[in-house]
N, C-alpha and C positions, 0 to 999 in steps of 0.2 A: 611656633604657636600651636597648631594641630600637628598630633602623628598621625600619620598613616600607617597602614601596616601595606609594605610591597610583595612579602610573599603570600603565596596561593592564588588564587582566584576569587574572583569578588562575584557576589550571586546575578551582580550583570551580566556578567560573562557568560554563566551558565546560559542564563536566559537566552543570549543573544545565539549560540550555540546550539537549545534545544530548537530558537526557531527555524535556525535553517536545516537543522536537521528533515522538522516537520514538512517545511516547506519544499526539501526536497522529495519525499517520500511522495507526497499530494503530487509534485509536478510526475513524479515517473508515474504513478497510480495512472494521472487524466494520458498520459501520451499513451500507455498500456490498455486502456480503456474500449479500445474498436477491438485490439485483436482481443479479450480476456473474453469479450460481449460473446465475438463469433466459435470462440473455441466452445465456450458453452450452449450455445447455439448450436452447433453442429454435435456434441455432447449429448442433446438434449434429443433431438431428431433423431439420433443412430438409437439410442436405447427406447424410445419411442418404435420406432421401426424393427425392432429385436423383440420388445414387450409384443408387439402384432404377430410375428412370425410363429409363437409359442403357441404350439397344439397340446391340449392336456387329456388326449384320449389317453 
């Protein structure tokens, strides 16, 4: 009655593919989310504290 075609991939697939892809990226990002905060945090403070220390006599 109907063909199908069985080779390649069907744009479901893609889909279903690019979400988890997505979805993975977002889960590592939020678990990575405390230390990225503090590294820039302490990033942030040291060149703060380096900008202070510079004498322009």
């Amino acid at each position: 009655m109907f063909k199908t075609a069985k080779n390649g991939q069907s744009t479901l697939e893609y889909v279903i593919i690019l979400a988890a892809v997505v979805g993975a990226i977002i889960a590592v990002a939020a678990a990575l989310k405390p230390k990225i905060t503090a590294t820039y945090n302490t990033l942030g403070t040291t060149m703060q504290n380096k900008a202070g220390e510079v004498n322009f006599d």
